[in-house]
C-alpha positions in Angstrom: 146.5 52.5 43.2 145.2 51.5 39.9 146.2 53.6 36.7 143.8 54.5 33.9 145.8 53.2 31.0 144.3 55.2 28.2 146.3 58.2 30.3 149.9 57.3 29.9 152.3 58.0 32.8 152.4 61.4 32.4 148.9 61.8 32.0 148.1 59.7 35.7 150.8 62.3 37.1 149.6 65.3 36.1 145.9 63.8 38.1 147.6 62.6 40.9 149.4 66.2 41.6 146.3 67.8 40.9 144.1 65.3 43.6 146.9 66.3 46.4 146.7 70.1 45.4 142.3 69.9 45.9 141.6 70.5 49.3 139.9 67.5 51.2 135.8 68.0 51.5 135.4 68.1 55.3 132.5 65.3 56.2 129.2 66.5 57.2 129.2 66.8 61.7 126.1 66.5 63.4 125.0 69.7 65.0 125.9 70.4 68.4 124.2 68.9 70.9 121.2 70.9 72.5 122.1 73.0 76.1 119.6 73.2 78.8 117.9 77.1 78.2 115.9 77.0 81.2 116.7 78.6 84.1 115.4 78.1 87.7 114.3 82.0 88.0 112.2 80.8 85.1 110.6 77.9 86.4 110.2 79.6 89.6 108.1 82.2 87.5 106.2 79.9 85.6 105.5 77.9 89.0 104.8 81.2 90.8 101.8 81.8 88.6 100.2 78.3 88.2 97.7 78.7 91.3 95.6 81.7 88.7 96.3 79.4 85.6 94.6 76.6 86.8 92.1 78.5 88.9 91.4 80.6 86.2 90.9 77.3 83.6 88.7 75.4 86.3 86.0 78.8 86.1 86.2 78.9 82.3 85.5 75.3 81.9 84.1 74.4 85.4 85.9 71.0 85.8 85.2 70.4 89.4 88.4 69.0 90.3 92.1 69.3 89.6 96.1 68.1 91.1 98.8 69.4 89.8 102.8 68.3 90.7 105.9 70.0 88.6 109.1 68.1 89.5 112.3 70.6 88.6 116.0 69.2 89.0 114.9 66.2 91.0 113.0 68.0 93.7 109.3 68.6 93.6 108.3 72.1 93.0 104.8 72.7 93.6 102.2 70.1 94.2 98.5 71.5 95.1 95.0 70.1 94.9 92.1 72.6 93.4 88.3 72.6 93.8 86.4 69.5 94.7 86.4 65.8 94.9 82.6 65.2 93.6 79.8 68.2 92.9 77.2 68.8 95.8 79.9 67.6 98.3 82.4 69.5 100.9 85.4 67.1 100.1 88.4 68.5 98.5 90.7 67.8 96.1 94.4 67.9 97.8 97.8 66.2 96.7 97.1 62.7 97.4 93.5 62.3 96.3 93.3 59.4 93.6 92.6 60.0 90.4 92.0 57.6 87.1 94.9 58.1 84.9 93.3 57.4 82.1 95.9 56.9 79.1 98.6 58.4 81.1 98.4 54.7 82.6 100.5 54.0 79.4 103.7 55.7 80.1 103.7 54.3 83.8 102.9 51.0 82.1 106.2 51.7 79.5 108.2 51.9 83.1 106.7 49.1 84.5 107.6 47.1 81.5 111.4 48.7 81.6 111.9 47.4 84.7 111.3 44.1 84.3 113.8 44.0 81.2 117.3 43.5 81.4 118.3 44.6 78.1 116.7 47.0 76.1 116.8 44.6 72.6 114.1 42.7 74.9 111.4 45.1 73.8 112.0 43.4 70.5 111.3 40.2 71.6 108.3 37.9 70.3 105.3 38.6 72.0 103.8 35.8 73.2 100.6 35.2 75.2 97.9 32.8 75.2 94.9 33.6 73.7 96.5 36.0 71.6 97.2 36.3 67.6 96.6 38.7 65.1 94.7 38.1 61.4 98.2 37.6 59.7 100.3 34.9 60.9 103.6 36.3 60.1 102.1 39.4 62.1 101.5 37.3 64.6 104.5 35.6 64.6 106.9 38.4 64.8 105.2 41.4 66.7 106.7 42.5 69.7 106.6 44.6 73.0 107.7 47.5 70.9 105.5 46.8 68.1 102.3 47.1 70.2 103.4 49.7 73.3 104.0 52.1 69.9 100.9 51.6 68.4 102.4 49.7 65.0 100.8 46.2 64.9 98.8 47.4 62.1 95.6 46.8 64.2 92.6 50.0 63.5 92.3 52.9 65.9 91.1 51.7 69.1 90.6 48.2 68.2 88.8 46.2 70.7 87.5 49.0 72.9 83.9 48.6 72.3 83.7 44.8 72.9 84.6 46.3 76.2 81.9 48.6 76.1 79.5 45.6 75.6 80.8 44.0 78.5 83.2 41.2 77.3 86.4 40.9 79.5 89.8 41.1 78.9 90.7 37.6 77.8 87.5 37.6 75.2 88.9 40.7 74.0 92.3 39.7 73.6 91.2 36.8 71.9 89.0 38.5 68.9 91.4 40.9 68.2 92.5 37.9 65.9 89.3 38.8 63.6 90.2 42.7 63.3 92.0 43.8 60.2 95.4 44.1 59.8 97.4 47.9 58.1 100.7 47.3 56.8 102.7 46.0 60.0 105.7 48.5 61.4 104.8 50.9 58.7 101.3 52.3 59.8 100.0 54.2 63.2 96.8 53.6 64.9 96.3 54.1 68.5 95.1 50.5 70.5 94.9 50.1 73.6 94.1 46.6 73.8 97.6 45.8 71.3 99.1 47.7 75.0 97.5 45.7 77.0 98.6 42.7 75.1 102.2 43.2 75.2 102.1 44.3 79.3 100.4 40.7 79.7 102.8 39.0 77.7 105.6 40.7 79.8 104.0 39.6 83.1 103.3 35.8 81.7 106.6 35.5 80.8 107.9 36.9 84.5 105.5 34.1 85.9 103.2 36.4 87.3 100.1 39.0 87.1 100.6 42.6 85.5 98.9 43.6 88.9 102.1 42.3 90.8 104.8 43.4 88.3 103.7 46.6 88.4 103.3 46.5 92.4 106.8 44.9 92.7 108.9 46.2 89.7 107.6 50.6 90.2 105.3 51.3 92.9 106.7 49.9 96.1 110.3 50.6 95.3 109.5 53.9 94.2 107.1 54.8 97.2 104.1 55.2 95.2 102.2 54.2 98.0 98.4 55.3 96.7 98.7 54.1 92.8 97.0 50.7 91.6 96.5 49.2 88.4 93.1 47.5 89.8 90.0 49.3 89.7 88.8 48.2 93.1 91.7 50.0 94.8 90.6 53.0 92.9 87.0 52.9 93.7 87.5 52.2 97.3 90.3 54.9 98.2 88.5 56.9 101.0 89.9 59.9 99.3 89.3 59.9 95.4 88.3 61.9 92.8 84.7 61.0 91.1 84.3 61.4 87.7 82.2 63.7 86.0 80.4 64.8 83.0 79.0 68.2 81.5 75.8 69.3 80.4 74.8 72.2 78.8 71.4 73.2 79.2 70.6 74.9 75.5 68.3 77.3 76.4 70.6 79.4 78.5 73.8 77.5 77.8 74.8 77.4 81.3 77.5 73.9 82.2 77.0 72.2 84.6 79.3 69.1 86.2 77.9 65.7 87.7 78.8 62.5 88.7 77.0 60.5 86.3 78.8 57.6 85.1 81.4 55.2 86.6 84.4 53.8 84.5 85.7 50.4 85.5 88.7 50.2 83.1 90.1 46.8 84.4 90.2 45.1 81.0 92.4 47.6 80.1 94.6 47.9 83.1 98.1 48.9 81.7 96.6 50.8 78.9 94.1 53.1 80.9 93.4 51.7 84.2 96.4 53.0 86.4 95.2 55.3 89.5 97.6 57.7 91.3 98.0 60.7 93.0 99.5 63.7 92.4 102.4 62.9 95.2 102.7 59.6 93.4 103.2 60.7 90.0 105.6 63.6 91.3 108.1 60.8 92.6 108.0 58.8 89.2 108.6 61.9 87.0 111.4 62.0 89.6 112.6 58.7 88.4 111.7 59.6 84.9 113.8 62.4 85.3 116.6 61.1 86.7 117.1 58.0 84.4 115.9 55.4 86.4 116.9 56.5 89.7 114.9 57.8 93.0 116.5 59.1 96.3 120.0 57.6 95.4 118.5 54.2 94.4 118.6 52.6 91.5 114.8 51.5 90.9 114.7 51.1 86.6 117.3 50.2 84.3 119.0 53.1 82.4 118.8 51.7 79.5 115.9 49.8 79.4 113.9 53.2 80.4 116.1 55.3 77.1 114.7 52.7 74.6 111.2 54.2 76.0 112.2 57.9 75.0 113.3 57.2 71.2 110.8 57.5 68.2 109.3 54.0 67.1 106.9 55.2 64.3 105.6 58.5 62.8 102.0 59.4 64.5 101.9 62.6 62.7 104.1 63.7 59.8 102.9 67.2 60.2 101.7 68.6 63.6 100.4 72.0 64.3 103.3 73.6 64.6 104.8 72.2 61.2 107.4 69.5 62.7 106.4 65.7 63.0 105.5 64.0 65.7 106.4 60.4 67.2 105.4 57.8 69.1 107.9 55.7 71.3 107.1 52.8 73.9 103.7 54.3 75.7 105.2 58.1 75.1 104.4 61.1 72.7 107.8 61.8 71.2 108.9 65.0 69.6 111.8 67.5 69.5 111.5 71.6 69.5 113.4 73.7 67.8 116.4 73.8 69.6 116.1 69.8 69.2 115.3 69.5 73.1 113.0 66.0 73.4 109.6 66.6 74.7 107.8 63.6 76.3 104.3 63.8 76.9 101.0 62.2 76.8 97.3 62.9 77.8 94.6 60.3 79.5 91.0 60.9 78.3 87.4 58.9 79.7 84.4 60.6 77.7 82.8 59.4 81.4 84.8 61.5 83.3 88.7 62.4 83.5 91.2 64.2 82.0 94.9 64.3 82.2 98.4 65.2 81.5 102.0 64.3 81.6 104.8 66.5 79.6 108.5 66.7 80.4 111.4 68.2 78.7 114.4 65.8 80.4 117.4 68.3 79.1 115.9 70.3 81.4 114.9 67.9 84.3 111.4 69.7 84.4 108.3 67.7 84.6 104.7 68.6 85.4 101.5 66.4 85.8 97.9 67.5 85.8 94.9 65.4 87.0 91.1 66.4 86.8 88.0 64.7 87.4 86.4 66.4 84.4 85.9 64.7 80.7 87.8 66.0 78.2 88.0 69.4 77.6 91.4 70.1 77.4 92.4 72.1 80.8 95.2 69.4 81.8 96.8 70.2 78.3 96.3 73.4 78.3 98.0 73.8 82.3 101.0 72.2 80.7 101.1 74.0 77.2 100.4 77.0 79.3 103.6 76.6 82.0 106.4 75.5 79.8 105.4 78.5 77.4 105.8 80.9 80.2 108.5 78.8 81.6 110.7 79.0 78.1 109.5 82.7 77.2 108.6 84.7 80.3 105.3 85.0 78.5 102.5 83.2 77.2 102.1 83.2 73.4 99.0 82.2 73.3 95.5 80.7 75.4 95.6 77.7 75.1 92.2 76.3 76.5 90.5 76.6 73.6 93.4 75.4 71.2 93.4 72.0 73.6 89.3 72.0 74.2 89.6 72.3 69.9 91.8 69.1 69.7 90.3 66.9 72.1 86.9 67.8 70.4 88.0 66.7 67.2 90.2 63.5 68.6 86.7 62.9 70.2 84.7 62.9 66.9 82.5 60.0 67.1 84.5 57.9 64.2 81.3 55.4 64.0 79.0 58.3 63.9 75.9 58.7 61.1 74.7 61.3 59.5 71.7 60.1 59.5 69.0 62.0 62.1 67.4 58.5 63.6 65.5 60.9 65.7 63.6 62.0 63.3 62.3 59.7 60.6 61.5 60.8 57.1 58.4 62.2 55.5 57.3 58.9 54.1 58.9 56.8 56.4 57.5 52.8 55.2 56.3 50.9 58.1 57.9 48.2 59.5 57.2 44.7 59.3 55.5 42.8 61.9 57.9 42.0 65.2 58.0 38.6 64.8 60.0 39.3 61.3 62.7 40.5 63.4 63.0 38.4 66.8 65.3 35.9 67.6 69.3 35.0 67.9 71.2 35.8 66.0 75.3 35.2 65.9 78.5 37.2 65.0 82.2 35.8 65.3 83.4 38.8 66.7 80.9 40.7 68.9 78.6 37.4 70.0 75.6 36.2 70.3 72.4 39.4 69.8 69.0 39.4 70.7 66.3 40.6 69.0 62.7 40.3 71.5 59.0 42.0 71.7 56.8 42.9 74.2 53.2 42.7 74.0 52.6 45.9 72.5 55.0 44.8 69.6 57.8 46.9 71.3 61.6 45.3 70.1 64.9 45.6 72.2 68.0 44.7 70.9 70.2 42.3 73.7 74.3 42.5 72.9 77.4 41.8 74.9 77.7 38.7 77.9 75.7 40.9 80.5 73.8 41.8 78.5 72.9 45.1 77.6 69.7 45.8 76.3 68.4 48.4 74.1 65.2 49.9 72.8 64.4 49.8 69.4 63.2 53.1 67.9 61.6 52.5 64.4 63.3 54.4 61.6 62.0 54.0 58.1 60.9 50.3 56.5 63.8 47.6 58.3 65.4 50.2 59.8 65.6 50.5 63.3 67.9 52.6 65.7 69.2 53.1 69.6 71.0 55.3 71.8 74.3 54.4 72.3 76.2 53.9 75.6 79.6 53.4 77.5 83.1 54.8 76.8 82.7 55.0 73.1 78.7 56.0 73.1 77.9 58.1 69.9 74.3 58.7 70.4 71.8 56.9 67.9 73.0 54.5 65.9 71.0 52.5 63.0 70.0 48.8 62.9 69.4 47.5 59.2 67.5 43.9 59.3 68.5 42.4 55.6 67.2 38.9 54.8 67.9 36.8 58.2 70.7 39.5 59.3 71.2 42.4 61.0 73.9 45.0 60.9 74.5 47.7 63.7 75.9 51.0 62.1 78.6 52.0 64.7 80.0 48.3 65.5 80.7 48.1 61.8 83.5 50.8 60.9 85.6 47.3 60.3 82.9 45.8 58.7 82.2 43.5 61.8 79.1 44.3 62.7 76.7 42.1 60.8 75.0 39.4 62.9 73.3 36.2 61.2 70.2 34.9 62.3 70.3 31.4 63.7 
């Protein structure tokens, strides 16, 4: 011990007695780890009254079609269809009728990927996959598994997804995302689905094989999943699936109806949104959820490799609704309540026609997943936010249909929207120039080649993706031109602007890509 010499002896004694004499400050211990506060009476409550919940949400909302499977203490609980397969046929929905997972595919993806690791520090590992890179080279260079399957890559909200609305398949996507701009890397949160998809390809390359066969081979033959497919083509041909549907309210009278309009081929996207399953499916892996890896005594996904899933990898909302923040992990919303229980959920969306939910609290082994045929308005969230709250309280505190329809509508909000009325031109609208000022090719790095042609009246339709799709030209006012919209991401008129040998399309430019040059 070194002595102060300015003190003296005396002086470093009288401080030393005095230090002995303090009493030692006790250091700071966590708080005690969180108890299960569910009990099976409870659940068998909540479960007991989940036939009227759901009944009683399909009437208000008239989604044709729902499954629903709650796993308690590894054994399944209650697993029931509801109402029907496709409007203006008999067929009904029961336990092991297919359904498009929509973004729930990502958590089942997040297992997938698990199981193929043998150490969870592999999630960290240098993605790596042909055709791949990002705008930044030291992005590209250093972004992993983790990076991507939690949304932090620094890539915009949803990048990619409407090349695939164009038409363009999965390698061209995966290949232009090079060309979107970049947010700060590991310190920003937007949600991609095509970043997913690249780091579920990479995973399968580096396995020597497809993501089709990992996933077959590594989750849903060992775990009996017998009706779930990450191909399209399975889904479409199961004698026994759900079509999707869309609503439309007739404004007169108001009245909803529910048809089968649209058809959503997700392949391009396969471990992001294109997983199909059953209700009996999904109850056996939030069984292995559940249980840490495990299924009917067998070990199916490593322990730890599956954990690294659960944990928080980057803020998605710093405040929430109910004032605490909320997470994202590998393919999982993460959060904790306040008796600092995790809470694992997510939700699948297709504006062309599904819905659906996952949520577990794993203290509690309890686990419940709800599947519609119905585009989003929030009735899979809402049966979940609706069981756990009776499950927790013995009551419901509050209805939560119109809370979830409230949040999917605003999630929903066309980002790429105008606010311009292209239906209706304005009171001295300039004419447009003759047609053959705006035909011919033109070129754009990132969504192609566009077409610009006339018929013989004068008539122009606009020509983009491989396919392609063509649409009609509406005039606007002067060089300004417009179309309706269509596919996943479809936000109803959008404006064309033709500017000395160039055009730009309104919604493909929220990155500022979507100016074409003539050639």
């Amino acid at each position: 011990m070194r002595t102060l010499p300015a003190l003296g002896a005396a002086g470093a004694a009288v401080l030393l007695a005095a230090a002995v004499a303090m009493p030692e400050t006790a250091a700071p211990t966590p708080p005690p780890a969180p108890k299960p506060q569910i009990s099976d009476a409870a659940v068998d409550r909540a479960v007991a009254r989940l036939d009227s919940t759901v009944e009683d949400m399909m009437r208000r909302t008239g989604v044709p079609g729902v499954s629903v499977a709650v796993v308690h203490n590894d054994k399944v609980v209650h697993i029931k269809g509801y109402g029907l397969r496709r409007t203006g046929e008999s067929a009904k929905v029961g336990p092991d009728t297919v359904f498009q997972l929509a973004s729930v595919s990502k958590p089942v993806s997040s297992t997938i990927v698990a199981g193929a690791l043998t150490d969870p520090q592999e999630w960290d590992n240098r993605t790596t996959l042909p055709g791949f890179s990002l705008k930044d080279p030291w992005v590209s260079d250093h972004v992993t598994a983790a990076d991507l399957f939690s949304h932090r890559s620094g890539l915009p909200d949803h990048a990619g997804d409407l090349l695939e609305d164009l038409g363009y398949d999965q390698a061209y996507i995966l290949d232009h995302l090079r060309l979107e701009p970049l947010a700060p890397f590991r310190a920003s949160y937007a949600y991609t689905n095509f970043g997913l998809t690249a780091a579920a390809e990479a995973v399968a390359r580096a396995k020597g094989t497809s993501w089709q066969k990992l996933s077959a081979d590594t989750l849903f033959k060992p775990a009996g999943m017998t009706r779930t497919s990450t191909e399209f083509s399975d889904f479409i041909n199961a004698p026994d699936h759900a079509s999707t549907h869309v609503k439309t309210v007739d404004p007169s009278t108001g009245a909803v109806t529910w048809s089968p309009r649209f058809v959503r081929d997700p392949d391009a996207q396969s471990p992001a949104g294109g997983i199909s399953s059953t209700a009996t499916d999904m109850a056996r892996w939030l069984r292995l959820q559940l249980a840490g890896g495990t299924l009917d005594g067998k070990r199916i996904i490593p322990a730890d490799t599956l954990a690294r899933t659960h944990l928080p990898e980057i803020v998605s909302q710093p405040t929430n609704a109910i004032g605490t923040t909320s997470f994202y992990g590998l393919g999982w919303n993460v959060g904790y309540d306040q008796a600092g229980r995790l809470r694992l959920s997510h939700s699948g969306g297709f504006e062309l026609g599904a819905n659906t939910n996952v949520t577990m609290l794993p203290l509690e082994k309890l686990g419940i997943v709800v599947l519609t045929n119905g585009a989003p308005v929030g009735l899979p969230d809402a049966v979940a936010l609706d069981f756990f709250d009776y499950a927790e309280h013995g009551k419901v505190s509050t209805d939560w249909l119109p809370l979830a329809a409230s949040a999917y509508a605003a999630a929903l909000a066309a980002p790429g929207a105008s606010t311009t009325d292209y239906a209706h031109p304005p009171k001295g609208a300039q004419p447009a120039q003759d047609s053959a000022a705006y035909t011919g090719t033109y070129d754009n790095p990132y969504y192609g080649k566009a077409t610009v042609t006339a018929d013989d009246k004068g008539a122009l339709t606009l020509a983009l993706g491989p396919k392609p799709l063509r649409f009609p030209l509406t005039h606007y006012d002067g060089d300004t031109f417009s179309f309706v919209t269509q596919g996943e991401n479809a936000i109803g008129r959008t404006g064309v602007f033709f500017t000395d040998g160039s055009l730009r399309v309104e919604y493909l430019d929220a990155e500022h890509l979507g100016t074409f040059t003539q050639q």
